[in-house]
PDB file of N, CA, C and O in Angstrom, chain B, residues numbered from 101:
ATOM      1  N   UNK B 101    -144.679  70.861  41.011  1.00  0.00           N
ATOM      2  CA  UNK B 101    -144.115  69.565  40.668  1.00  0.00           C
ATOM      3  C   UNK B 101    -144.911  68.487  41.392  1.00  0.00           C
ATOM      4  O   UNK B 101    -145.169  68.680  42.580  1.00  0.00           O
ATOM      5  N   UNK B 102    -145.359  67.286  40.748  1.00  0.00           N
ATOM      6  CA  UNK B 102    -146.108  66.194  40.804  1.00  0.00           C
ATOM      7  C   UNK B 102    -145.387  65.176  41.588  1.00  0.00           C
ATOM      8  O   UNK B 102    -144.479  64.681  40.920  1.00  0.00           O
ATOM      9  N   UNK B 103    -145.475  64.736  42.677  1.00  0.00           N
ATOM     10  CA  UNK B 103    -144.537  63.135  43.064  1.00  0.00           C
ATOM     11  C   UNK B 103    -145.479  62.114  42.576  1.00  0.00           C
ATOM     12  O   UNK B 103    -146.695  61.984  42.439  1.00  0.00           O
ATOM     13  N   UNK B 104    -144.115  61.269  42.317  1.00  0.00           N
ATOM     14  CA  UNK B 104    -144.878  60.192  41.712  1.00  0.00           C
ATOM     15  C   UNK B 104    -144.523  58.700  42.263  1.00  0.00           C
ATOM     16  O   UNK B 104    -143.350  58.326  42.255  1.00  0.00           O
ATOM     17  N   UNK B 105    -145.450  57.951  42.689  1.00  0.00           N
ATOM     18  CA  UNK B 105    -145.342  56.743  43.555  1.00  0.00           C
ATOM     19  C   UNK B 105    -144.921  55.788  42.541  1.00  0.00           C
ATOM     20  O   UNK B 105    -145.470  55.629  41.451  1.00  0.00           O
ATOM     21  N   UNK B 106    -143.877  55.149  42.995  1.00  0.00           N
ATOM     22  CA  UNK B 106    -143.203  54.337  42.371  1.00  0.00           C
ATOM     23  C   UNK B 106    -143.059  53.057  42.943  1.00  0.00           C
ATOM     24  O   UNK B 106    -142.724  53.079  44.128  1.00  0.00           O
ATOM     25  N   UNK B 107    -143.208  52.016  42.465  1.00  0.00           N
ATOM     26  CA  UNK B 107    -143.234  50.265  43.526  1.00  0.00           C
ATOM     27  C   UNK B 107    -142.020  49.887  42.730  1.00  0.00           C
ATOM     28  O   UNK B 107    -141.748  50.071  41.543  1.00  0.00           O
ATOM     29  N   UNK B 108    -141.251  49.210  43.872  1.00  0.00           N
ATOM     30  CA  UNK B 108    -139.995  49.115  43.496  1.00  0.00           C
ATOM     31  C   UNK B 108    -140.266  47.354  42.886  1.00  0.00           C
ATOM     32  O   UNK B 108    -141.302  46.689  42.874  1.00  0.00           O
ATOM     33  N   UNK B 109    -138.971  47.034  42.462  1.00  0.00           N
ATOM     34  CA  UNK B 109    -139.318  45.839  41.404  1.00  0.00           C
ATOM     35  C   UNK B 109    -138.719  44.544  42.495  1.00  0.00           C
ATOM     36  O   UNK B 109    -137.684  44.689  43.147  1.00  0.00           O
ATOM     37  N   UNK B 110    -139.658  43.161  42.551  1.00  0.00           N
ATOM     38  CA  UNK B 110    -139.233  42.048  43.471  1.00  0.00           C
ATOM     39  C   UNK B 110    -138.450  40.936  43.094  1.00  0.00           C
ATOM     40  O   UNK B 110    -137.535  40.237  43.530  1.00  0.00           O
ATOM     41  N   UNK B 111    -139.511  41.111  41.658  1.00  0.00           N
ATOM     42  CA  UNK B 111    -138.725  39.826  40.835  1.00  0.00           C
ATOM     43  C   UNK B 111    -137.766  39.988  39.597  1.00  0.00           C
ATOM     44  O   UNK B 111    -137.635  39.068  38.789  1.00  0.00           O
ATOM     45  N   UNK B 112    -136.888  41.566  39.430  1.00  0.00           N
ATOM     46  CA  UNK B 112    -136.910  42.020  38.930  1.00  0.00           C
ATOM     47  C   UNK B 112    -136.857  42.678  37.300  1.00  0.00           C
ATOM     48  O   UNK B 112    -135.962  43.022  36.528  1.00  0.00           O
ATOM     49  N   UNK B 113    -138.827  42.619  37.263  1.00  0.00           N
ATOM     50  CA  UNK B 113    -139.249  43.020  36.511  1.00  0.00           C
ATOM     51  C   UNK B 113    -138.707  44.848  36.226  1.00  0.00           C
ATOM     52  O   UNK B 113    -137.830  45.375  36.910  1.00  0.00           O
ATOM     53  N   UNK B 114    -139.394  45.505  35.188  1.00  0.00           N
ATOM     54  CA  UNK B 114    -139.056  46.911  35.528  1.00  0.00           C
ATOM     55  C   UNK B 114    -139.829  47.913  36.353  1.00  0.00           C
ATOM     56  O   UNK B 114    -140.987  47.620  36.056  1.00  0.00           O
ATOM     57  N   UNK B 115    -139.890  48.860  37.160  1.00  0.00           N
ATOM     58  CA  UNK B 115    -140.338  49.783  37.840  1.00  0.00           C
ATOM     59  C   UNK B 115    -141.376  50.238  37.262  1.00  0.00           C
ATOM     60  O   UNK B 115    -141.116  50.555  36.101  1.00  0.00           O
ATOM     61  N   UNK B 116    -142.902  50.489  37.679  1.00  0.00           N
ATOM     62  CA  UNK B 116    -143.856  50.784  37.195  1.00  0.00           C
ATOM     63  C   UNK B 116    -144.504  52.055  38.245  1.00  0.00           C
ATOM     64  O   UNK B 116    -144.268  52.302  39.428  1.00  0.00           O
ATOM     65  N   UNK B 117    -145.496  52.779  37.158  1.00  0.00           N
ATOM     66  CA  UNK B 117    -146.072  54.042  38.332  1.00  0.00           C
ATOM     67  C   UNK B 117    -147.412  53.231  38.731  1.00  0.00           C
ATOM     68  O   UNK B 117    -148.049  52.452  38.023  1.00  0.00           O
ATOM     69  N   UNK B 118    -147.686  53.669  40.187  1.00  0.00           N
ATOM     70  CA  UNK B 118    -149.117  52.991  40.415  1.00  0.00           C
ATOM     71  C   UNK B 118    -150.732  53.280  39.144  1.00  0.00           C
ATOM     72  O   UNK B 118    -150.999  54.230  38.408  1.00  0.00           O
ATOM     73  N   UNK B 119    -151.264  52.326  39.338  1.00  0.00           N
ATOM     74  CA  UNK B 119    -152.766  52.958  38.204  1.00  0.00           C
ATOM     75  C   UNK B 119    -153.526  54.010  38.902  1.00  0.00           C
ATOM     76  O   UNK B 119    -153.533  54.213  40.117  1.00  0.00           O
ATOM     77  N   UNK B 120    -154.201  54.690  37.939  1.00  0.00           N
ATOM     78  CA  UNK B 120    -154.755  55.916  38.575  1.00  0.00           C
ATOM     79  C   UNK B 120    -155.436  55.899  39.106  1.00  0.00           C
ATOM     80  O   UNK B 120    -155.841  57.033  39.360  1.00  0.00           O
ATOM     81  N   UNK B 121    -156.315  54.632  39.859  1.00  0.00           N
ATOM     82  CA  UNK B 121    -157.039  55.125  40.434  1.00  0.00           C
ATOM     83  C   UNK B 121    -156.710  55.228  42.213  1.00  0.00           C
ATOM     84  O   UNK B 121    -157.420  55.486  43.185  1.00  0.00           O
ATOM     85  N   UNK B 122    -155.312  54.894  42.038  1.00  0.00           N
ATOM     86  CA  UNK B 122    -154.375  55.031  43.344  1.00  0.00           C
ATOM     87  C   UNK B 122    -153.798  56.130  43.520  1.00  0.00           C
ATOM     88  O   UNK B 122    -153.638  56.444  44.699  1.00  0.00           O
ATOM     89  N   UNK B 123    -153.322  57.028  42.527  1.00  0.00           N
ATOM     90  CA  UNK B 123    -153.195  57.842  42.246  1.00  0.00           C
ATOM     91  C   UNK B 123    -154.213  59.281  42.691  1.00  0.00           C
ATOM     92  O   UNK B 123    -153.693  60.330  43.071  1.00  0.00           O
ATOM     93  N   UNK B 124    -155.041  59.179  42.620  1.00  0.00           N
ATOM     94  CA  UNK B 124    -156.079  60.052  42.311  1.00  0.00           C
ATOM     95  C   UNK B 124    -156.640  60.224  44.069  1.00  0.00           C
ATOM     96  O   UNK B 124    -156.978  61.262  44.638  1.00  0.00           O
ATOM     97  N   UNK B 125    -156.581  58.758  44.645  1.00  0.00           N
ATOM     98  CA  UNK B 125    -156.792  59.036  46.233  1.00  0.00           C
ATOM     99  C   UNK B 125    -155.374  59.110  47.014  1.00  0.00           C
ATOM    100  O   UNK B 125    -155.527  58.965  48.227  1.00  0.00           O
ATOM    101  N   UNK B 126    -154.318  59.260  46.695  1.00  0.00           N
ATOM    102  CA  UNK B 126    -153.366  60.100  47.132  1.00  0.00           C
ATOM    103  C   UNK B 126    -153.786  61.171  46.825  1.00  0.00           C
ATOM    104  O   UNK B 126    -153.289  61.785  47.769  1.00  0.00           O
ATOM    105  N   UNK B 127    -154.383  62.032  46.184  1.00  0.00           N
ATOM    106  CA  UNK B 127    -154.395  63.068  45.980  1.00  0.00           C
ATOM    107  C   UNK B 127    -155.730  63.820  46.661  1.00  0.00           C
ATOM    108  O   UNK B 127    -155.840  65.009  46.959  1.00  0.00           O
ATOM    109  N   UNK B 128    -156.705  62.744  46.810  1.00  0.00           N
ATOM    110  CA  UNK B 128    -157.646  63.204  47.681  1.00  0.00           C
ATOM    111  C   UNK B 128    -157.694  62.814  49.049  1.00  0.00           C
ATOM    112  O   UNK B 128    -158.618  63.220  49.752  1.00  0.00           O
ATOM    113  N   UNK B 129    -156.668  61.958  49.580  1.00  0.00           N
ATOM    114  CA  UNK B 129    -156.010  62.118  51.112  1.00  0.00           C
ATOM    115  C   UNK B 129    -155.051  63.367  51.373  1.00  0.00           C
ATOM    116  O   UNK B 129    -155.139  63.737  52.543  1.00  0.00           O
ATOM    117  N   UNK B 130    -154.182  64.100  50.626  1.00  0.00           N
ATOM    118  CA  UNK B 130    -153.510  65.071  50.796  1.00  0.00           C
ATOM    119  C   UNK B 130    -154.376  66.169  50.746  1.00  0.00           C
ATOM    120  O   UNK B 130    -154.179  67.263  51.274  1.00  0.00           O
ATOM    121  N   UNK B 131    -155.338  65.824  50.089  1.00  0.00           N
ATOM    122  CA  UNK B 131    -156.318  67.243  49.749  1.00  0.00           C
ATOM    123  C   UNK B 131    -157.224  67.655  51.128  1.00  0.00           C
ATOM    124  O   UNK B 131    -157.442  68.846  51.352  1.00  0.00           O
ATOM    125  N   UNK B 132    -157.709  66.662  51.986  1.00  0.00           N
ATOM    126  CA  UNK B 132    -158.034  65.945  53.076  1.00  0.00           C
ATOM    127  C   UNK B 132    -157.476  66.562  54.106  1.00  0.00           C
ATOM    128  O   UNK B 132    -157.985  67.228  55.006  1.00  0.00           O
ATOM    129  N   UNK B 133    -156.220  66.234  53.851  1.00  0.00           N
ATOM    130  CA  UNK B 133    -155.409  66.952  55.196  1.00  0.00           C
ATOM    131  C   UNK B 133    -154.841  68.030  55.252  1.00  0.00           C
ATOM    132  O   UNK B 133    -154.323  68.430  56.294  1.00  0.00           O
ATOM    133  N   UNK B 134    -154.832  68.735  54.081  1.00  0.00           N
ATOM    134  CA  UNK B 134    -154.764  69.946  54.009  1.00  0.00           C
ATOM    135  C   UNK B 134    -155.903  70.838  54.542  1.00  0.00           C
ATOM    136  O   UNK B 134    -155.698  71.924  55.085  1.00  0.00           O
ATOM    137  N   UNK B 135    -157.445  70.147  54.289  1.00  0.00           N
ATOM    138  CA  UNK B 135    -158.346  70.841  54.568  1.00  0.00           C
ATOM    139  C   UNK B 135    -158.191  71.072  56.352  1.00  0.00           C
ATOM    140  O   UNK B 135    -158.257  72.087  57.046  1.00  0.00           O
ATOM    141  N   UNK B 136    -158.002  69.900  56.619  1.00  0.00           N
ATOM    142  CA  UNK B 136    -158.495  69.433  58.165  1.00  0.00           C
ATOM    143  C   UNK B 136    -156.991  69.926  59.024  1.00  0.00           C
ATOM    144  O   UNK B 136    -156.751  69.518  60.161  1.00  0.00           O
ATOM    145  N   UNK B 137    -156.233  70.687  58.402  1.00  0.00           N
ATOM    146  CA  UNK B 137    -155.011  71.462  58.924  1.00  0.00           C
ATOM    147  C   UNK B 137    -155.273  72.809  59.494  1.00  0.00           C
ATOM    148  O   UNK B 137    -155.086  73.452  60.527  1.00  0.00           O
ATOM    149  N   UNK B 138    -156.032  72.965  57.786  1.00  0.00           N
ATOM    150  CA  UNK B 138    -156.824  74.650  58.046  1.00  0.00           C
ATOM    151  C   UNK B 138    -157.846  74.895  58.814  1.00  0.00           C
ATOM    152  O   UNK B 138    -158.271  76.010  59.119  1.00  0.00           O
ATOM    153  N   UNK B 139    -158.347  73.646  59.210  1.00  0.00           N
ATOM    154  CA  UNK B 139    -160.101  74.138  60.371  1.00  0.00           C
ATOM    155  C   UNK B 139    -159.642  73.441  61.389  1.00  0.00           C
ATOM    156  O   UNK B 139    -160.471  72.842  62.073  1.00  0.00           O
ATOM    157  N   UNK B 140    -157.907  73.333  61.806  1.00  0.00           N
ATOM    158  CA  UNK B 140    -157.592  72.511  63.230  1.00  0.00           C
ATOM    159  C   UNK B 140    -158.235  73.588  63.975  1.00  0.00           C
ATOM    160  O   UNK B 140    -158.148  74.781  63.682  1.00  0.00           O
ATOM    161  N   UNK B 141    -158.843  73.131  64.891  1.00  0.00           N
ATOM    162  CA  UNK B 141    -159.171  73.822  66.795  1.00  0.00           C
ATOM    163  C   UNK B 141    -160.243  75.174  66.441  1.00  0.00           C
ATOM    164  O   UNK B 141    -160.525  76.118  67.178  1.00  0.00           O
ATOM    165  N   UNK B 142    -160.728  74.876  64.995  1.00  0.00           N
ATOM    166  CA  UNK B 142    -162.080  75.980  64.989  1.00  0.00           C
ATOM    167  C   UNK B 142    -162.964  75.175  65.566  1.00  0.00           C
ATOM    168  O   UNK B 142    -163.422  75.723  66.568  1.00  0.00           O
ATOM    169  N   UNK B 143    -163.439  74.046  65.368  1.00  0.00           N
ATOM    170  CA  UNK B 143    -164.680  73.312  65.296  1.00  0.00           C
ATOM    171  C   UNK B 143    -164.662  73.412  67.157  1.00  0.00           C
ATOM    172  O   UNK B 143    -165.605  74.134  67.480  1.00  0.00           O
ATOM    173  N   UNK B 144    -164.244  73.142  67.835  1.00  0.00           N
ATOM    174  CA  UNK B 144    -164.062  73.906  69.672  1.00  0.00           C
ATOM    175  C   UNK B 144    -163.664  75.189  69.709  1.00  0.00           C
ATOM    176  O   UNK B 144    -162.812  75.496  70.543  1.00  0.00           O
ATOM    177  N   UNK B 145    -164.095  75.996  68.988  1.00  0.00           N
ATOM    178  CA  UNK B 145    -163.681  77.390  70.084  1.00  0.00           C
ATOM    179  C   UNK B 145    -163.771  77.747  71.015  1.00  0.00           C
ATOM    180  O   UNK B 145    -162.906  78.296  71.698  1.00  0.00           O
ATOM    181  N   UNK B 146    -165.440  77.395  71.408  1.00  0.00           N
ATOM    182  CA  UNK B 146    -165.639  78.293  72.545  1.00  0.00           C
ATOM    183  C   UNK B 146    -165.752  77.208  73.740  1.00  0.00           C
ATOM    184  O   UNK B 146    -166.124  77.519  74.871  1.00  0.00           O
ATOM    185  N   UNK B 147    -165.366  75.830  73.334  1.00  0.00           N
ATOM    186  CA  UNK B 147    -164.882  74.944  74.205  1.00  0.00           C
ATOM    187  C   UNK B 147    -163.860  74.903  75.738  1.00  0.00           C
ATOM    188  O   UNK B 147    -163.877  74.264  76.790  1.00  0.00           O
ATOM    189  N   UNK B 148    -162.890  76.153  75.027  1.00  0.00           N
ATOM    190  CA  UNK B 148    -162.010  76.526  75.639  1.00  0.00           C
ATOM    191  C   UNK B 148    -162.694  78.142  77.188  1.00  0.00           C
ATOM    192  O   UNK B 148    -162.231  78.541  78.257  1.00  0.00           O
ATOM    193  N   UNK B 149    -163.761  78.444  76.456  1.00  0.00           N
ATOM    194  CA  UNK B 149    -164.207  79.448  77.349  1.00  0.00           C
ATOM    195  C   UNK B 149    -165.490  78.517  78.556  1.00  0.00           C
ATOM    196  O   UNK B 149    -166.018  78.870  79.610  1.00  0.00           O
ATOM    197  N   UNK B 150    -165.549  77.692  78.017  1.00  0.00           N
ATOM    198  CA  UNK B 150    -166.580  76.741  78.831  1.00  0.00           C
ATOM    199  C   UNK B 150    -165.878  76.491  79.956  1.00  0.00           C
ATOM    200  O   UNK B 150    -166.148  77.029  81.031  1.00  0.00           O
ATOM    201  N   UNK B 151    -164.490  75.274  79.707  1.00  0.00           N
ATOM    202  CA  UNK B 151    -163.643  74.961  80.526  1.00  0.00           C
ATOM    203  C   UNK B 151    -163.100  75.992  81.614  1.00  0.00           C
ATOM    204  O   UNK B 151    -162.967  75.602  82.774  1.00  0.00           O
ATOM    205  N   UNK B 152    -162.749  77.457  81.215  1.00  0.00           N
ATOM    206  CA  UNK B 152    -162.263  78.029  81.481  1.00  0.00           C
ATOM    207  C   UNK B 152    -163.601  78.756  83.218  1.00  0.00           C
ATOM    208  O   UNK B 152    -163.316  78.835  84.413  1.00  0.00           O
ATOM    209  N   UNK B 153    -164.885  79.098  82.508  1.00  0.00           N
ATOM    210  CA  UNK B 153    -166.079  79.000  83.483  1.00  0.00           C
ATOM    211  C   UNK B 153    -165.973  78.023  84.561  1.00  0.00           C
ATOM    212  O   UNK B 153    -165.674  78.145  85.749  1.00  0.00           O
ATOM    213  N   UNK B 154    -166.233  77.213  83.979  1.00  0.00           N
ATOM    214  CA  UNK B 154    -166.294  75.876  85.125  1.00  0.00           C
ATOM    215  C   UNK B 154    -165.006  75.833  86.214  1.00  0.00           C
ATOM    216  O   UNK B 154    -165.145  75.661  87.425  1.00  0.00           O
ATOM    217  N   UNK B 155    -163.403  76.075  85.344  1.00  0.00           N
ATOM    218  CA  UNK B 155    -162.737  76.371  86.466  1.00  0.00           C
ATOM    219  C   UNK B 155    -162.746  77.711  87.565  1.00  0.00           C
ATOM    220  O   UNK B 155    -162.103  77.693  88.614  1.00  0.00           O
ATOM    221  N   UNK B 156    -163.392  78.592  87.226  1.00  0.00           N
ATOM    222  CA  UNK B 156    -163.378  80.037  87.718  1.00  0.00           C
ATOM    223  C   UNK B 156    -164.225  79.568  89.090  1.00  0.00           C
ATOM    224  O   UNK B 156    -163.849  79.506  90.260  1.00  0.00           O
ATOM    225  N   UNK B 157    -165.594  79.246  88.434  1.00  0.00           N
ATOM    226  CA  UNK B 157    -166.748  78.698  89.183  1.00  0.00           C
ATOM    227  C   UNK B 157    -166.581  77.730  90.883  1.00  0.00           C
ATOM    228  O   UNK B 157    -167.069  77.827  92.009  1.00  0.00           O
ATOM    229  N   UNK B 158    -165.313  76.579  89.970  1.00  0.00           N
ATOM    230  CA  UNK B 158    -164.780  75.465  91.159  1.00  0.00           C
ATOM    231  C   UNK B 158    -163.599  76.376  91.623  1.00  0.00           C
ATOM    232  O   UNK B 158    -163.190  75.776  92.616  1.00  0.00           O
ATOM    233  N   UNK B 159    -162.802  77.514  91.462  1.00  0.00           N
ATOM    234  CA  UNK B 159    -161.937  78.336  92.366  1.00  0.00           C
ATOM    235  C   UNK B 159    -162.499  78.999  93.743  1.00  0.00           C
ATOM    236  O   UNK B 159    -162.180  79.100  94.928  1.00  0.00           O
ATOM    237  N   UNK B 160    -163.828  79.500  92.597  1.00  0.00           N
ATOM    238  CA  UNK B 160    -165.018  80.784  93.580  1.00  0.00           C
ATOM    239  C   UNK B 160    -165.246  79.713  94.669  1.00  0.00           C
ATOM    240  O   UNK B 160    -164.685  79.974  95.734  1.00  0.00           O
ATOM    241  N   UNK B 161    -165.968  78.534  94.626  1.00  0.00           N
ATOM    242  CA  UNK B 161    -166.309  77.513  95.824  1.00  0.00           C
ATOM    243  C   UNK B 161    -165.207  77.352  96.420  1.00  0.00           C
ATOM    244  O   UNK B 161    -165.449  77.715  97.571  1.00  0.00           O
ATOM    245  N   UNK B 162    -163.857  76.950  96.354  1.00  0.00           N
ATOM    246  CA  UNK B 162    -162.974  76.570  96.858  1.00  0.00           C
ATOM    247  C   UNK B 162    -162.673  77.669  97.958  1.00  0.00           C
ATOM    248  O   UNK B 162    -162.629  77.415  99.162  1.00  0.00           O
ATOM    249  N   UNK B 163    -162.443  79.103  97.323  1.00  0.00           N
ATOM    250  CA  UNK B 163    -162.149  79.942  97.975  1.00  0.00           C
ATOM    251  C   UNK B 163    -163.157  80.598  99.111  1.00  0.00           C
ATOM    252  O   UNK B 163    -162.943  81.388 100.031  1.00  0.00           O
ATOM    253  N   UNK B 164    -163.947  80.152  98.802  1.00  0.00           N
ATOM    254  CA  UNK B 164    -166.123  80.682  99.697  1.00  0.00           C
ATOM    255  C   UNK B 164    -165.184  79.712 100.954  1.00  0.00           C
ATOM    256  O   UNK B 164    -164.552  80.216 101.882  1.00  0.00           O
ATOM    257  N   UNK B 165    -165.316  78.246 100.664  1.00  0.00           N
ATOM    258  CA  UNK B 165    -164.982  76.827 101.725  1.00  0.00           C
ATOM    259  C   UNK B 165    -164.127  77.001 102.818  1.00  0.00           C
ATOM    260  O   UNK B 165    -164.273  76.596 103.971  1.00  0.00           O
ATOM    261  N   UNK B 166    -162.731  77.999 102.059  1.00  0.00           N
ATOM    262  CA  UNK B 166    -161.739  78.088 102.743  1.00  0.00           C
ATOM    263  C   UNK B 166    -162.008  79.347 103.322  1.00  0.00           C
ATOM    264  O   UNK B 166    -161.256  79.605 104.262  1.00  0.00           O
ATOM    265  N   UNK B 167    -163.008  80.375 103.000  1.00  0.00           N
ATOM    266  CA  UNK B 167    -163.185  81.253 103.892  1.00  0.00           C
ATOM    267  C   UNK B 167    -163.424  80.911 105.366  1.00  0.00           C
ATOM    268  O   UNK B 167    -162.740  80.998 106.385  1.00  0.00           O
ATOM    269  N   UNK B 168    -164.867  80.418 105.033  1.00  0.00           N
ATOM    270  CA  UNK B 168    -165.700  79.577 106.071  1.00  0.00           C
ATOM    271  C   UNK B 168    -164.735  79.097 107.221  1.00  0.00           C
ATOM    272  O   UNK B 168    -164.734  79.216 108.447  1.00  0.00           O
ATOM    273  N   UNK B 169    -164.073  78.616 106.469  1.00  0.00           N
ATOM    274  CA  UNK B 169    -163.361  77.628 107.741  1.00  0.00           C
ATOM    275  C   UNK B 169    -162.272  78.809 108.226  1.00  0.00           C
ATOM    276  O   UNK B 169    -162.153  78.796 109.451  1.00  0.00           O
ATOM    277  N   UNK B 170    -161.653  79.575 107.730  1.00  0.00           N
ATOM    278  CA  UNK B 170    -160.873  80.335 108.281  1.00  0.00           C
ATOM    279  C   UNK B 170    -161.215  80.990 109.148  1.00  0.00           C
ATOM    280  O   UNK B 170    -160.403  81.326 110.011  1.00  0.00           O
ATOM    281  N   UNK B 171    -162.656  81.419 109.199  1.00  0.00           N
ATOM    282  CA  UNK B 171    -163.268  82.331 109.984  1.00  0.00           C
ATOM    283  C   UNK B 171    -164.638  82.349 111.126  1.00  0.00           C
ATOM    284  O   UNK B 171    -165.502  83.125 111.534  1.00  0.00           O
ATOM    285  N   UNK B 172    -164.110  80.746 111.336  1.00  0.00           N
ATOM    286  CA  UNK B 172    -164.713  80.037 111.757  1.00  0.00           C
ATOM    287  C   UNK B 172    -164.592  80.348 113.727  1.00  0.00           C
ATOM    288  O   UNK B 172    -164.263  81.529 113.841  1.00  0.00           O
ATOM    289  N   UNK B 173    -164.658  80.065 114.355  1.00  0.00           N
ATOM    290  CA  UNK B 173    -164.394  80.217 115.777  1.00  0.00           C
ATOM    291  C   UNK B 173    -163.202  79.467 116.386  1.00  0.00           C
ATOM    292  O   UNK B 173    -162.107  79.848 116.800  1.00  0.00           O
ATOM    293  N   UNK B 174    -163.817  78.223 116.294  1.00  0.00           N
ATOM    294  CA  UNK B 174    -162.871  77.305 116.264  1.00  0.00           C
ATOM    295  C   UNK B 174    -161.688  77.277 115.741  1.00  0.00           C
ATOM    296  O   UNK B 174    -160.878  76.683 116.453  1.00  0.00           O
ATOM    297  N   UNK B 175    -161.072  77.890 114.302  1.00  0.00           N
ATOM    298  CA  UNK B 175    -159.925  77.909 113.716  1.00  0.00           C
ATOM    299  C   UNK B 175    -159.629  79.803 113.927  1.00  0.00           C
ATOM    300  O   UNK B 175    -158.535  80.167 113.496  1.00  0.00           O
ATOM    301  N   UNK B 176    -160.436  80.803 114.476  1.00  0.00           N
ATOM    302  CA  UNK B 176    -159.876  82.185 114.774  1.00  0.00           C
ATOM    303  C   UNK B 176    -158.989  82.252 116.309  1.00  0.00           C
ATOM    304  O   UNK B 176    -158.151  83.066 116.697  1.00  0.00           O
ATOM    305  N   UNK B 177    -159.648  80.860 117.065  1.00  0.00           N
ATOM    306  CA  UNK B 177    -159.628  80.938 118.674  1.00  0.00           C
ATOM    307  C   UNK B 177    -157.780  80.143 118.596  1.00  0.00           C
ATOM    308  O   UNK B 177    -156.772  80.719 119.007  1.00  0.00           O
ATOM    309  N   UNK B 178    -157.812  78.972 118.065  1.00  0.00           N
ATOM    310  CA  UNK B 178    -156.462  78.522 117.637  1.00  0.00           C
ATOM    311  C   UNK B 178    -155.348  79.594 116.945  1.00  0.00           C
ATOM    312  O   UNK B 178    -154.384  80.148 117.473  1.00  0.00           O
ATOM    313  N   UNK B 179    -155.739  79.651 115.883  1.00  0.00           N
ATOM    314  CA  UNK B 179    -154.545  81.090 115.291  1.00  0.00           C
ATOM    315  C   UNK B 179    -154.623  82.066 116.495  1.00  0.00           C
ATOM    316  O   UNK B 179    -153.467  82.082 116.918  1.00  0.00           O
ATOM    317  N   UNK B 180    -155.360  82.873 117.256  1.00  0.00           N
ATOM    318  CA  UNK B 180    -154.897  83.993 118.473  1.00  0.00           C
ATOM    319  C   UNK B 180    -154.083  83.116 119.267  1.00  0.00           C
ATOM    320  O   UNK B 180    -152.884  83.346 119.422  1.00  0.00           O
ATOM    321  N   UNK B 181    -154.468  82.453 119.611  1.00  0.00           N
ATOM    322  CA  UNK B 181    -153.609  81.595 120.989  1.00  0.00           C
ATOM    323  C   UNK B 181    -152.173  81.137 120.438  1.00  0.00           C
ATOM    324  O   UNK B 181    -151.132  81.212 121.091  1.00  0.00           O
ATOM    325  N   UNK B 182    -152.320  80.535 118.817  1.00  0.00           N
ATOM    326  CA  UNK B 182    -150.782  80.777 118.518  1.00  0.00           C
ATOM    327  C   UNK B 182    -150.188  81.669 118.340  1.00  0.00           C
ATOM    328  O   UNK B 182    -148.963  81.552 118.334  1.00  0.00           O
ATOM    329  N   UNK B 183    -150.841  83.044 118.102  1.00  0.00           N
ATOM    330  CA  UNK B 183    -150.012  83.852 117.879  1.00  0.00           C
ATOM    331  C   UNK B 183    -149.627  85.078 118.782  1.00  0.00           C
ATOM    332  O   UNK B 183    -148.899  86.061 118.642  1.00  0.00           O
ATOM    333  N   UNK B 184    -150.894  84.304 120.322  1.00  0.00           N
ATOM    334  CA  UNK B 184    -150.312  85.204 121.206  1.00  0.00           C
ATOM    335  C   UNK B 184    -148.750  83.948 121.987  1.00  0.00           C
ATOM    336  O   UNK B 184    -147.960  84.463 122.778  1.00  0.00           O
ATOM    337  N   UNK B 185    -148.648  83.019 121.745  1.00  0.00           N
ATOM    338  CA  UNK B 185    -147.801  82.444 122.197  1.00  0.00           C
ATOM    339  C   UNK B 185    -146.730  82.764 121.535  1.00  0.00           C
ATOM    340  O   UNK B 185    -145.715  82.853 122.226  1.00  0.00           O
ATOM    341  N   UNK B 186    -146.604  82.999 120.246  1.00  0.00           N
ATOM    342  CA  UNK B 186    -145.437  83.169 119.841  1.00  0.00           C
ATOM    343  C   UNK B 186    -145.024  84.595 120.034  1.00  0.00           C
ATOM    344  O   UNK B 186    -143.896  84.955 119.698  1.00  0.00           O
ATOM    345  N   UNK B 187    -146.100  85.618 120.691  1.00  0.00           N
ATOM    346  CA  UNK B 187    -145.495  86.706 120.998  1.00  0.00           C
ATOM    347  C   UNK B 187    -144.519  86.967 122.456  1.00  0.00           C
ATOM    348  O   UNK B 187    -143.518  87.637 122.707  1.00  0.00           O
ATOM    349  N   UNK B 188    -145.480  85.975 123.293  1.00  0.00           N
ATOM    350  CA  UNK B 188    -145.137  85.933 124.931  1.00  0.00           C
ATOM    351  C   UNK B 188    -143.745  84.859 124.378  1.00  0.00           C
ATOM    352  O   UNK B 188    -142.960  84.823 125.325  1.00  0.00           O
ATOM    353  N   UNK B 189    -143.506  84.484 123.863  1.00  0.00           N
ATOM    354  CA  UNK B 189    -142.285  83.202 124.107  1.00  0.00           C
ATOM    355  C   UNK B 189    -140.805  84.341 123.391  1.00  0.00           C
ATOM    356  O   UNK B 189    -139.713  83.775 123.441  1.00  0.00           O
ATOM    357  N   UNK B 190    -140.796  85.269 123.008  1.00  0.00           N
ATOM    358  CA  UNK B 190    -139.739  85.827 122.707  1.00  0.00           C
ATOM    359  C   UNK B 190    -139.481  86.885 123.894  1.00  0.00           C
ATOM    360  O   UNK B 190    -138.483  87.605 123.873  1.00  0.00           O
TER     361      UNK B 190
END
């Protein structure tokens, strides 16, 4: 079944269907978005595996950084001393 665009009447004359050539690009805007429904989120596929690298990549550094510093002298010599204090204080 066909819809059919109808302009309602102002002065009131009677109700008329639009001319075809209004017609015809309703029909090639629906045709349009039908296409561009069916190829949503192909045209990036592997967009999503890029993003996905780059975050892995900025985790791996994050986690290297926070090694470093964990195992550092300066931050091994602090954690013993707190945690021999919290042994001697009970």
């Amino acid at each position: 079944m066909t819809a059919v665009i109808v302009i309602r009447p102002v002065d009131g004359r009677p109700l008329r269907r639009l001319p075809g050539a209004w017609r015809r690009r309703r029909r090639w805007v629906a045709r349009r978005v039908r296409v561009a429904a069916r190829h949503r989120g192909r045209s990036d596929a592997g967009m999503t595996t890029a993003e996905y690298a780059v975050g892995t990549l900025g985790a791996c550094a994050l986690a290297a950084g926070l090694y470093k510093v964990v195992t550092s002298e300066a931050i091994t010599g602090a954690l013993t001393d707190m945690l021999q204090r919290a042994l001697h204080a009970a």
